[in-house]
LUMLOZA-709493 format. One record per residue (C-alpha): residue in three letters; x, y, z; residue number from 1. Coordinates in steps of 0.5 Angstrom, whole numbers, plus 500, padded with zeros to 3 digits. Each point is the difference from the previous one (the first is absolute). Example, Ala and Ser with C-alpha at 12.3 -4.5 7.8 and 13.67 -1.06 7.14 Angstrom:
2
- residuo x y z num
- ALA 525 491 516 1 .
- SER 502 507 498 2 .
// end
This chain:
579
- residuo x y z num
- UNK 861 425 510 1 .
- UNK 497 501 506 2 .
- UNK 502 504 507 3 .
- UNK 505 496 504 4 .
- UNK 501 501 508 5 .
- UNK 507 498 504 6 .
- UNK 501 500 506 7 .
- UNK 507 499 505 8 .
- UNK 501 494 504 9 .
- UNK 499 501 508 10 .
- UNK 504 496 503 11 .
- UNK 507 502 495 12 .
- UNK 498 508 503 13 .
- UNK 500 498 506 14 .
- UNK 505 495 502 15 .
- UNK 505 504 494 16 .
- UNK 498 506 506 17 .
- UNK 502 497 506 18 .
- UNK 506 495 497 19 .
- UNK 503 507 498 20 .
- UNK 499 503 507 21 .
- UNK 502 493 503 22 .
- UNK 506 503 505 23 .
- UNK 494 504 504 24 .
- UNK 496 494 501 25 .
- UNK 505 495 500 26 .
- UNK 508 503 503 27 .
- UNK 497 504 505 28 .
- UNK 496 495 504 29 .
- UNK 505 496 499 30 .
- UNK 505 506 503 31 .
- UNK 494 501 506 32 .
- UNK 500 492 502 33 .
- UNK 508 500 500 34 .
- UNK 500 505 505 35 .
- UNK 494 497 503 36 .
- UNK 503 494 502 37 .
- UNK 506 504 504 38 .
- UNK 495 502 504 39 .
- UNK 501 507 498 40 .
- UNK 493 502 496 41 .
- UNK 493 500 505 42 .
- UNK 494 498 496 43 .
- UNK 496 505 499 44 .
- UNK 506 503 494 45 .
- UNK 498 493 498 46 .
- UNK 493 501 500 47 .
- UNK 500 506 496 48 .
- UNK 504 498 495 49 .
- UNK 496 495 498 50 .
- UNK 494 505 501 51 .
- UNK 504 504 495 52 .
- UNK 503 495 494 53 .
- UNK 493 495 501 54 .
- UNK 495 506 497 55 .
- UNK 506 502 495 56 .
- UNK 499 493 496 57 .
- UNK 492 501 500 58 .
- UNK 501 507 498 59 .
- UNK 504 497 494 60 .
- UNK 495 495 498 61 .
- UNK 495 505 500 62 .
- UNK 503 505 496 63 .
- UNK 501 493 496 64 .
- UNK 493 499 499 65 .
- UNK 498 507 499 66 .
- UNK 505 501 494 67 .
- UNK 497 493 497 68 .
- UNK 492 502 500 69 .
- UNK 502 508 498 70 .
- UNK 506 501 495 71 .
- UNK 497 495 495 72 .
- UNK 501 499 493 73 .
- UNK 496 502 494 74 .
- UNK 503 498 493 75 .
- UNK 496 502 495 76 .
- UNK 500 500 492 77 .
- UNK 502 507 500 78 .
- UNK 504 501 507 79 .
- UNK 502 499 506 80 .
- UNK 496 502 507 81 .
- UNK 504 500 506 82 .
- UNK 501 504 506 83 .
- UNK 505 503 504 84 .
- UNK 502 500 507 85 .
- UNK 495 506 503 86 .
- UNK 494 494 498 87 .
- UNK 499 505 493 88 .
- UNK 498 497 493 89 .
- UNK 502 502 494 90 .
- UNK 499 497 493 91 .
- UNK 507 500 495 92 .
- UNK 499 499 493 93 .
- UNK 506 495 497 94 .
- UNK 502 506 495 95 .
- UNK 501 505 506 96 .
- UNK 504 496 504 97 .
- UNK 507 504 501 98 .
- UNK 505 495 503 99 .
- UNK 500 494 506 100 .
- UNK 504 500 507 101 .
- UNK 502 495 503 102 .
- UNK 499 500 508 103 .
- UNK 501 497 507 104 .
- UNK 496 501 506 105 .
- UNK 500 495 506 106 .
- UNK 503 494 495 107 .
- UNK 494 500 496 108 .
- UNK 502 503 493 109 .
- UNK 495 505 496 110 .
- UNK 500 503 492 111 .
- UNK 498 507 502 112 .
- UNK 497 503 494 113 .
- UNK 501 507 497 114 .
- UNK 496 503 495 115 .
- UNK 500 506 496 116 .
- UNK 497 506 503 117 .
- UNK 500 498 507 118 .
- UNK 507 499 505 119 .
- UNK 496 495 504 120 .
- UNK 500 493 499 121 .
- UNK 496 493 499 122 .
- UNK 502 494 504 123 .
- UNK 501 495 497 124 .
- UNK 501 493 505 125 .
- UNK 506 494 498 126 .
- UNK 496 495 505 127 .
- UNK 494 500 496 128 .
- UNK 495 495 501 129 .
- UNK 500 497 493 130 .
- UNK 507 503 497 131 .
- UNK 501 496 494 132 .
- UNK 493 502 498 133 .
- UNK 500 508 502 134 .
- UNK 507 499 496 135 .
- UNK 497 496 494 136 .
- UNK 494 505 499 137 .
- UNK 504 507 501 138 .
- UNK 504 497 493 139 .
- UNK 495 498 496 140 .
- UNK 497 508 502 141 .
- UNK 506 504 498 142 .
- UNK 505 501 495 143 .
- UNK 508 498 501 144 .
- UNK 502 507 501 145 .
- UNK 495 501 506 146 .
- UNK 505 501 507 147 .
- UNK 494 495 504 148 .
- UNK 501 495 494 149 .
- UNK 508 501 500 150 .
- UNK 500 499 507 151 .
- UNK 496 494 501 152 .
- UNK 504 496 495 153 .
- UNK 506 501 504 154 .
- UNK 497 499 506 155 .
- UNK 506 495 503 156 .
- UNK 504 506 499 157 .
- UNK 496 504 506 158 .
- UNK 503 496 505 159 .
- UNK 506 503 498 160 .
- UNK 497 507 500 161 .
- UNK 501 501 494 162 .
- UNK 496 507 498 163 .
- UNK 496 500 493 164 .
- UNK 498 507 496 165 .
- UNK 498 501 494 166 .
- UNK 497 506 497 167 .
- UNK 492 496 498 168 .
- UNK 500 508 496 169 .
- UNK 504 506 498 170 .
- UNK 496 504 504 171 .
- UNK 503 507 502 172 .
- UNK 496 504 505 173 .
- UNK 499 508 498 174 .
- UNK 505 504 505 175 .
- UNK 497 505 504 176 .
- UNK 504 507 497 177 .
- UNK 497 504 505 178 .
- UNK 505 504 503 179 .
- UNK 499 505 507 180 .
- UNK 500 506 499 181 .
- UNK 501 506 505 182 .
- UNK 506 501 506 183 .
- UNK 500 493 504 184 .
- UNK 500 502 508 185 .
- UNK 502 494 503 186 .
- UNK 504 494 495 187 .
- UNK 499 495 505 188 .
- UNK 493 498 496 189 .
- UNK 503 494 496 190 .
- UNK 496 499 493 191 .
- UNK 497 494 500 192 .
- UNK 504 494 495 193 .
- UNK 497 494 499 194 .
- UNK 504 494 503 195 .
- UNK 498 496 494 196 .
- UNK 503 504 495 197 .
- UNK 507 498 500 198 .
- UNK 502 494 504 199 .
- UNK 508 501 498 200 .
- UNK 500 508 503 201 .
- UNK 499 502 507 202 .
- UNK 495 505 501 203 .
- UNK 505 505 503 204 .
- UNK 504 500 492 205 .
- UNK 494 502 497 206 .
- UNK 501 507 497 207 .
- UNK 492 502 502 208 .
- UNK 500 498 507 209 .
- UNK 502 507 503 210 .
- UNK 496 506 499 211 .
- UNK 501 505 495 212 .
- UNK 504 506 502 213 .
- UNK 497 506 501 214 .
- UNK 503 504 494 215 .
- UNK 501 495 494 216 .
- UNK 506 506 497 217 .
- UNK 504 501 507 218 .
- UNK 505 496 504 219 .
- UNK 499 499 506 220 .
- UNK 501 494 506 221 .
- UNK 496 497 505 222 .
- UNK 502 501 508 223 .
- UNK 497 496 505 224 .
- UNK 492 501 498 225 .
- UNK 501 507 496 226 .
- UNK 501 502 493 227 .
- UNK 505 506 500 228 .
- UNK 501 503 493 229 .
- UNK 507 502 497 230 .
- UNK 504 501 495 231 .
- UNK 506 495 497 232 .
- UNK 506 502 503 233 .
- UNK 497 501 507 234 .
- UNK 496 493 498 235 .
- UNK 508 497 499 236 .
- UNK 502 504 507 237 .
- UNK 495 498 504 238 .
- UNK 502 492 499 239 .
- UNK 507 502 501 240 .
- UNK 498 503 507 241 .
- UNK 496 494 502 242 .
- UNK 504 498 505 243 .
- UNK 494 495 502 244 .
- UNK 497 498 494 245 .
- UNK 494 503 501 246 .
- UNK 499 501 492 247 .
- UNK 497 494 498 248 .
- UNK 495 502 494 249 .
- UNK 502 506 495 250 .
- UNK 495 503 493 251 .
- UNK 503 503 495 252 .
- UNK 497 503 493 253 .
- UNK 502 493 497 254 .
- UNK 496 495 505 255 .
- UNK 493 501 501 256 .
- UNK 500 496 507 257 .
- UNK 504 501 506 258 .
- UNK 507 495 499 259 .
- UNK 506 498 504 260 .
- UNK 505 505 499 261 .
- UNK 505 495 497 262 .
- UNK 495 499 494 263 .
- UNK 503 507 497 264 .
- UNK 507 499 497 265 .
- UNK 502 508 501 266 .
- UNK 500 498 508 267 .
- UNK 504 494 501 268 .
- UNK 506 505 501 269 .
- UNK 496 503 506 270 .
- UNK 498 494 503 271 .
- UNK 506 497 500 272 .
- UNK 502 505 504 273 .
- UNK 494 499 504 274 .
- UNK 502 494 502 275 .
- UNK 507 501 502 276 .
- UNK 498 506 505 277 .
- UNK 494 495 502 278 .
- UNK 505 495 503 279 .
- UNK 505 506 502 280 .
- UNK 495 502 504 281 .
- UNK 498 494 504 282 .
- UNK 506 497 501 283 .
- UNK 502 506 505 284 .
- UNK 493 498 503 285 .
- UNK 502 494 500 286 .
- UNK 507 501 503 287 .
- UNK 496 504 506 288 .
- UNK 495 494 501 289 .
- UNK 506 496 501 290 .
- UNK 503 505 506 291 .
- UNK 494 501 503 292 .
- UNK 497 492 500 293 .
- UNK 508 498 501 294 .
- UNK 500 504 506 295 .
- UNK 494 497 503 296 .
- UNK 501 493 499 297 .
- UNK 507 502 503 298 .
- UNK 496 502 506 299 .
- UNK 496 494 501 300 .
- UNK 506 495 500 301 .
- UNK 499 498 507 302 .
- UNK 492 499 500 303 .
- UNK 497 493 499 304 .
- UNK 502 496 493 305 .
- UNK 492 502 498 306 .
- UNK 501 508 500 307 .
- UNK 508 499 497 308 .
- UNK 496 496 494 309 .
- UNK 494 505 499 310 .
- UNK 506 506 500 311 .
- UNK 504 496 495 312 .
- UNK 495 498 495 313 .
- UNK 498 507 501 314 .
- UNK 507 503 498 315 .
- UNK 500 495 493 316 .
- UNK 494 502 498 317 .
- UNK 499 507 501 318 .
- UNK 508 502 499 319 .
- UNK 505 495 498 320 .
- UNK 496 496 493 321 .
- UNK 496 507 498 322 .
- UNK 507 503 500 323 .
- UNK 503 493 496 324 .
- UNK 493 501 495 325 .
- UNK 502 509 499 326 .
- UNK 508 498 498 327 .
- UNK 498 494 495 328 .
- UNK 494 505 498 329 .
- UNK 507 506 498 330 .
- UNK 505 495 497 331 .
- UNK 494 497 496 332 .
- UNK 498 507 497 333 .
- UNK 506 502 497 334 .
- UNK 498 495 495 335 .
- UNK 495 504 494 336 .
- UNK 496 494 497 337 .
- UNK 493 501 498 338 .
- UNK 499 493 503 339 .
- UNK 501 503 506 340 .
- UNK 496 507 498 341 .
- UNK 493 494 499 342 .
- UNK 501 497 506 343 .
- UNK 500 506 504 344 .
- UNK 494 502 494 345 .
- UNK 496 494 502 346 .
- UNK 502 501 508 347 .
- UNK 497 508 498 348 .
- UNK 494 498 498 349 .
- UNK 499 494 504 350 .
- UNK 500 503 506 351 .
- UNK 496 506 497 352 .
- UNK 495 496 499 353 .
- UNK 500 496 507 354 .
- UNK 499 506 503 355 .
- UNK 495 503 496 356 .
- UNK 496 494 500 357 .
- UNK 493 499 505 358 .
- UNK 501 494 506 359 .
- UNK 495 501 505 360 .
- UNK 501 493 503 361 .
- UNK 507 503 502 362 .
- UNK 497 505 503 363 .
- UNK 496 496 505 364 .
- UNK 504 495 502 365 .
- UNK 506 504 501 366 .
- UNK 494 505 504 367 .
- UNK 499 493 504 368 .
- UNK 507 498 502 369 .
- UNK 501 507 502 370 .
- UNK 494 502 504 371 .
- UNK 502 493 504 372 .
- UNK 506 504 501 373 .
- UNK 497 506 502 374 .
- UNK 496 497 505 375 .
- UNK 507 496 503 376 .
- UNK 504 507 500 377 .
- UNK 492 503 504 378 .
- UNK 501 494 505 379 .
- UNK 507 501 502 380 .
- UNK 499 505 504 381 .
- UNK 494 496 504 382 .
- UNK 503 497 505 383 .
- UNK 494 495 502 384 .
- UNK 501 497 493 385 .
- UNK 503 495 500 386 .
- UNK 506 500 494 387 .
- UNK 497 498 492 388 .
- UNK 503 495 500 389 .
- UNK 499 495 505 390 .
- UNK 493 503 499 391 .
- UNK 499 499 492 392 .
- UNK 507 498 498 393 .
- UNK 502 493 498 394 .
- UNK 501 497 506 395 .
- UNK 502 492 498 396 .
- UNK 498 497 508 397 .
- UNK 493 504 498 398 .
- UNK 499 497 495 399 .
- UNK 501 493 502 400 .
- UNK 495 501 504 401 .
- UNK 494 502 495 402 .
- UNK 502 508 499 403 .
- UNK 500 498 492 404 .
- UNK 497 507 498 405 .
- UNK 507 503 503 406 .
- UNK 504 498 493 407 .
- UNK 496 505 497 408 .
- UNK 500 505 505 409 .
- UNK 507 500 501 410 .
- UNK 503 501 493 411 .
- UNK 495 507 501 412 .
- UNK 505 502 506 413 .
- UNK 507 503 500 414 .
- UNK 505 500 505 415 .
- UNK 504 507 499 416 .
- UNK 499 505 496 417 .
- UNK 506 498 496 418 .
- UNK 496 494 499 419 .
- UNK 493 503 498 420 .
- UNK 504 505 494 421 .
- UNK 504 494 497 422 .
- UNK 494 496 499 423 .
- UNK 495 506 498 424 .
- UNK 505 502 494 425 .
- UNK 501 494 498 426 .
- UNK 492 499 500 427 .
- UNK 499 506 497 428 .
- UNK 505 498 494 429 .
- UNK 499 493 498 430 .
- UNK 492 501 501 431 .
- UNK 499 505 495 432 .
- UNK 505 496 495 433 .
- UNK 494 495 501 434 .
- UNK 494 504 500 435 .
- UNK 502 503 494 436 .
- UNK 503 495 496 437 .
- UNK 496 494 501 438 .
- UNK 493 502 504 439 .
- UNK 498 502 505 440 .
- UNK 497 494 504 441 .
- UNK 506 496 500 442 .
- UNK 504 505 506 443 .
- UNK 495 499 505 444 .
- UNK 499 493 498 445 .
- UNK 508 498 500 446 .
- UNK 501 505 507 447 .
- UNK 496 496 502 448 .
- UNK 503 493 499 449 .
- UNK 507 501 501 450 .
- UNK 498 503 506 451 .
- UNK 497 494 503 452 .
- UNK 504 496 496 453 .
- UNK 506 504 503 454 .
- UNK 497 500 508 455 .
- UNK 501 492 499 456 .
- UNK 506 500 497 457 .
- UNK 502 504 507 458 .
- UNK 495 494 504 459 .
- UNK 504 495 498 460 .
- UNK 507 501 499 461 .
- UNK 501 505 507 462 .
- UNK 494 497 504 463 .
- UNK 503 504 507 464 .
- UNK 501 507 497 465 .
- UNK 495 505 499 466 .
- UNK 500 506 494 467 .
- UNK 496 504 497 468 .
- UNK 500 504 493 469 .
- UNK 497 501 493 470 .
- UNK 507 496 497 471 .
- UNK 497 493 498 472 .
- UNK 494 504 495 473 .
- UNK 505 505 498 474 .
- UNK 506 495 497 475 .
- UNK 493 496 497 476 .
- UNK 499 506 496 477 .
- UNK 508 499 498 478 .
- UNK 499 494 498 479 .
- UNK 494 501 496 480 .
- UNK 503 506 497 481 .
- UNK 506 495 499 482 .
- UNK 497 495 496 483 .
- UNK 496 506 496 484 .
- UNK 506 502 497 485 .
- UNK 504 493 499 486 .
- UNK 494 498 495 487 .
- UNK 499 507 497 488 .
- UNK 507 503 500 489 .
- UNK 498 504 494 490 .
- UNK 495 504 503 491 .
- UNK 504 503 504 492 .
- UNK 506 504 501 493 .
- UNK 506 497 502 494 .
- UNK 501 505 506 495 .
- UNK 493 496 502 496 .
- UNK 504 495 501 497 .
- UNK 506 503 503 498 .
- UNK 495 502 506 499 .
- UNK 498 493 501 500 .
- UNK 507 498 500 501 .
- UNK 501 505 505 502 .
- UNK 495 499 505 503 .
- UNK 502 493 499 504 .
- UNK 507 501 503 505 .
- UNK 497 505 505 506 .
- UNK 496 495 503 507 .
- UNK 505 494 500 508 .
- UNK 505 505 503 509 .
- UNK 495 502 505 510 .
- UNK 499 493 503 511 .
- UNK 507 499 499 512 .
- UNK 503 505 505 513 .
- UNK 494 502 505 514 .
- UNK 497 492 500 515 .
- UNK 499 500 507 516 .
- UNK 495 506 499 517 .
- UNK 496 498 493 518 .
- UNK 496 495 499 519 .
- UNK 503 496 495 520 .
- UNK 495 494 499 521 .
- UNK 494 506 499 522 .
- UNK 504 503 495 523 .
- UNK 503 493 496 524 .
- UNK 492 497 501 525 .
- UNK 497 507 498 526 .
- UNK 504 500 494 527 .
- UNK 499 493 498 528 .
- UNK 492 502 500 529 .
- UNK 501 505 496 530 .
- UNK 505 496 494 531 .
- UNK 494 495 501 532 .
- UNK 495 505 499 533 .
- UNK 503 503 493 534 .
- UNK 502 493 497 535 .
- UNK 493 499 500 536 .
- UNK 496 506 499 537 .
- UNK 505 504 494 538 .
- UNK 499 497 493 539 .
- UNK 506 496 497 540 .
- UNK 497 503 493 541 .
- UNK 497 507 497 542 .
- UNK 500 505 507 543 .
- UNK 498 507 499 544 .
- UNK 500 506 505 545 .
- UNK 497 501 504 546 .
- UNK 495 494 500 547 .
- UNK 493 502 498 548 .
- UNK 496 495 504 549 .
- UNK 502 493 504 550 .
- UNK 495 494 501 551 .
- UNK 494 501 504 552 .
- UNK 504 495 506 553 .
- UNK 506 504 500 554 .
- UNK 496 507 501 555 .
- UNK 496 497 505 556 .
- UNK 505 497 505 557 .
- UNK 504 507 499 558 .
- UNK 494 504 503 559 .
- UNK 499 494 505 560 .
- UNK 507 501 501 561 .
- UNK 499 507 501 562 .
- UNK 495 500 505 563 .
- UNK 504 496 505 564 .
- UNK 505 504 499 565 .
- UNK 495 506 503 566 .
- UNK 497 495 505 567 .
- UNK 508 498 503 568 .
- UNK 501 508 501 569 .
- UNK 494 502 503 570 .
- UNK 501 494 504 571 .
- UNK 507 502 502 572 .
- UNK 499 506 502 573 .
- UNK 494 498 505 574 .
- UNK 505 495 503 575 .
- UNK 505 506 500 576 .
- UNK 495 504 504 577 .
- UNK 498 495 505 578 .
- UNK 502 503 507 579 .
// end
């Protein structure tokens, strides 16, 4: 039997990637003529859509043509030689093959290859030149319980996406039972758990994910970033008096790592009473909160609608539903179930685990968004600078006459400092979730899609009014994250999903009472990007956290995403500082 080559079809990669994305290339000149025709839309916002869209469609050619001459197939007697989406060759013997999944990317449908002793997989192409061949030939080379030979028998099952796996060998990986040894300084240096081990548990349930305390027969807690040691008593005590549940990972003699305090049986007594003095103690803040925010919304009765409409929502979300969640949260802590003890367990070490974890994309665009609005708080008090927003901001009659760059610009700009801490919080939160459990090229890449995707939302359905602000990026996070825990809601814990809920409302209520100062369409066009972008880059099947590695495509149009998101910054900010 001699060597054999397969290659995919052209045309299906590329008409599969631009049918798939038809609704850029189809709905929005669609939307860009209708306008025109009521004389609003000037024709350079026409000309450089096209611009835009025309080198989108070669760009999926090219690419097209590029993944047909480079990831070429060799079936050969003894196996498989493929390659993966860094352009990376590798040869799998059929005995060596592990299992097979399933995946779609841009409407095209692939076999991703793994095999032991290696988390990286083969791409294998469903639109193959010569199909029935390629499927014929990897038949009669392999046994029936190889996972490629199971895969392709049941080849119209994948249209449904259905996962196969299959064990090709009972081969177990030696562990590594090294264990630290020595006073730890700082936990907040994870170990490293491979997110191929096991795809069913999280890695923040892990037991080894977290340090190894700095004595083995001591008791002790973790405060904030120090490891205080103490006796049992003072342990139960110290959890009884966090007030703040600060407390979040303990050690005892018997747990080798640090673990969540509920995984001890002789604490839940004293976290029960935690609970109850936690929401004790924030509903008298609450009760303040809801005085002092009262009081000004009270005061400002006789402005206009706008500043009634901020004050109100203001009242709502920092006073009135946090006391409702504090009061459901004491009537629900009477109730001593170890259903309960495992949320808050899961909530523990999820949280830990976010919080400990790197993300360094965060960082960058949260440093992005603020020094823009460092900048604009600098230039306030300039009185030749004319004011940021009719400088940068999304100012609809200037971009009808060409200022296209101003969608960018203006979800970079703030109105208030109110304005600049809720969208920052919430960047900051819902980024790093991203960052962390997916990967991080997906933050800039979908920031910066829904934010654009958000700014013509705002163009078209409110063409007279201007707006500024991160929102529509932000709520495409949202929704990203959305959909993540719909299709793996077994890797996250329930309160994951409780917080999506709840900005959810917080969002909904937010453009139902202030809705003549928030942008609604940028935030309902940022959040239909960001469903968008989840429904078509999270696997249906077998999904790990955090993702080791993305297609080579994806990982360059988040960097190109990534450079035009500092190019629109520097771009700001200059436009800010022209007197």
């Amino acid at each position: 039997m001699s060597d054999l080559k397969f290659r995919s079809s052209i045309w299906v990669t590329a008409w599969g990637a631009i049918a798939i994305n038809s609704w850029m290339f189809v709905v929005i000149p669609l939307l860009l003529l209708w306008v025109s025709s009521s004389g609003n839309l000037k024709y350079s916002v026409t000309y450089a859509c096209l611009t835009l869209f025309i080198p989108l469609i070669a760009f999926a050619f090219i690419i097209s043509t590029y993944n047909v001459y480079t990831y070429q197939l060799i079936v050969k007697p003894t196996g498989i030689y493929g390659y993966d989406f860094r352009g990376n060759g590798s040869f799998v013997a059929w005995d060596e093959m592990d299992r097979i999944e399933t995946y779609n990317l841009l409407g095209c449908k692939y076999l991703r290859l793994f095999f032991v002793n290696s988390t990286v997989p083969l791409w294998i192409p469903l639109f193959l030149a010569k199909p029935n061949k390629f499927t014929q030939t990897i038949i009669e080379y392999t046994k029936k319980t190889n996972p490629l030979h199971i895969a392709l028998l049941n080849k119209d099952k994948l249209a449904n996406k259905v996962a196969f796996w299959e064990q090709a060998k009972n081969k177990s990986k030696p562990e590594n039972n090294k264990t630290k040894q020595g006073k730890v300084e700082n936990f907040l240096k994870l170990n490293p758990i491979s997110s191929s081990t096991n795809t069913n548990i999280p890695p923040w349930m892990e037991n080894k994910v977290f340090s190894s305390p700095p004595s083995t027969d001591t008791y002790g807690y973790c405060n904030g970033e120090k490891l205080l040691t103490c006796s049992r008593p003072s342990l139960i005590e110290n959890i009884k008096s966090d007030h703040k549940k600060l407390i979040t990972l303990i050690w005892t003699p018997e747990t080798p790592y640090l673990v969540s305090p509920e995984e001890i049986v002789w604490l839940h007594d004293a976290l029960h009473a935690r609970e109850k003095s936690f929401f004790k103690k924030a509903l008298q803040s609450d009760f303040l909160n809801c005085l002092f925010w009262g009081a000004i919304f009270w005061q400002n009765l006789s402005d206009s609608s706008a500043v009634r409409q901020i004050m109100l929502f203001n009242w709502m979300a920092i006073a009135l539903i946090p006391t409702i969640e504090h009061a459901w949260g004491l009537y629900q802590s009477r109730i001593k179930t170890p259903q309960r003890l495992q949320e808050n367990s899961q909530q523990n070490r999820y949280t830990a685990w976010i919080k400990n974890s790197d993300a360094p994309w965060t960082q960058k665009l949260v440093a992005a968004v603020s020094l823009v609005a460092i900048v604009q708080a600098i230039i306030f008090f300039i009185p030749q600078i004319n004011s940021s927003i009719a400088t940068a901001g999304i100012v609809k009659p200037a971009v009808w006459q060409g200022e296209v760059w101003r969608l960018l610009t203006g979800t970079l700009l703030h109105g208030n400092l109110l304005h600049f801490l809720f969208n920052i919080s919430a960047l900051l939160v819902l980024s790093k979730l991203i960052e962390v459990t997916t990967h991080r090229i997906y933050v800039p890449l979908i920031f910066l899609i829904s934010a654009l995707s958000g700014s013509l939302f705002s163009l078209f359905l409110i063409p007279d009014l201007s707006s500024v602000g991160a929102s529509g990026g932000i709520m495409g996070l949202l929704g990203f994250l959305f959909i993540l825990s719909r299709k793996h809601k077994h890797l996250f814990p329930v309160t994951h999903q409780q917080m999506l809920a709840k900005a959810t409302v917080y969002t909904f209520l937010a453009g139902l009472l202030a809705h003549e100062v928030i942008d609604n369409p940028a935030h309902l066009g940022g959040f239909l990007a960001g469903t968008f972008l989840g429904w078509q880059l999270i696997p249906h099947q077998r999904f790990t956290i955090p993702i080791k590695q993305v297609p080579l495509v994806l990982e360059v149009m988040g960097k190109i995403s990534a450079l035009i998101i500092a190019i629109a910054t520097l771009f700001t900010i200059y436009k800010l500082l022209i007197i």
